[in-house]
N, C-alpha and C positions, 0 to 999 in steps of 0.2 A: 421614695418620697414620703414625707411624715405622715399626709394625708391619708395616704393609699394604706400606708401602717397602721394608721388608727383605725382605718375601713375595719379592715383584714381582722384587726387584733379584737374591735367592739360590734361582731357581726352580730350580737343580740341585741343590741342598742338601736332605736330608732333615728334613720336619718330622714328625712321630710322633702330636702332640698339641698342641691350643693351651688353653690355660688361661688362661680372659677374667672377668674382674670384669662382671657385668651391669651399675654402674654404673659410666660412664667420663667424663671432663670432655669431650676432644675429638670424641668419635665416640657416636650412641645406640648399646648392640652390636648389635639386629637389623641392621642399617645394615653394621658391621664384621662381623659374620657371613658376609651377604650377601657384599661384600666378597671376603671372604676365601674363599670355595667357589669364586667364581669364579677366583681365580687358583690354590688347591691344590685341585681339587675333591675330595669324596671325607676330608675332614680331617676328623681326629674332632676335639670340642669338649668340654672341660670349662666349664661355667658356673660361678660364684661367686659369692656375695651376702650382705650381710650385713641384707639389707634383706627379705626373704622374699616372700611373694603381692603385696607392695605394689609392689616394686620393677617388674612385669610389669603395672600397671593402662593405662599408655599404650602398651600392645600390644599388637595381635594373635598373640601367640607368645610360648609356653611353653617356654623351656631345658629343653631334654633333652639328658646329667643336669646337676642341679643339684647343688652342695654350697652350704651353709647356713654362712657363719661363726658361730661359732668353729668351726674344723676343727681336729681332731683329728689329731694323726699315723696314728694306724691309722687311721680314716676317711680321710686323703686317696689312704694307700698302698693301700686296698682297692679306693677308686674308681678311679686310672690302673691297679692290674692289671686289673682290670674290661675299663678300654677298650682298656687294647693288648694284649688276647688276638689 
């Protein structure tokens, strides 16, 4: 996945936040999650979906947080001040 390439390839590069769509074609994201902690550990995670409880049936694990499409501009800016306190 390009993402995880780009992780991997600019691990001197600061990453802040990653903001993942729960549904993705190439990769399930528990999967890219996983993933990805292991190469920045410690990353904070924005989840997003426009699919809600159902999108999480073929999972054991809950996005923690979640935002819901449609997202709102003040809903999205509330939730990254949120995380990069």
């Amino acid at each position: 996945m390009e993402l995880l390439r780009w992780a991997e390839e600019h691990r001197e590069e600061r990453i802040d936040l990653l903001v993942s769509d729960v549904v993705m074609s190439e990769k399930n994201w528990p999967a890219t999650f996983e993933a990805m902690e292991k190469i920045r550990p410690g990353i904070k995670v924005l989840f997003v979906t426009g699919y809600g409880g159902s999108a999480f049936t073929d999972f054991n694990f809950q996005p923690e947080p979640l935002l819901e499409k449609p997202v709102s501009h003040e809903d999205l800016d509330k939730r990254l001040e949120q995380l990069l306190r």
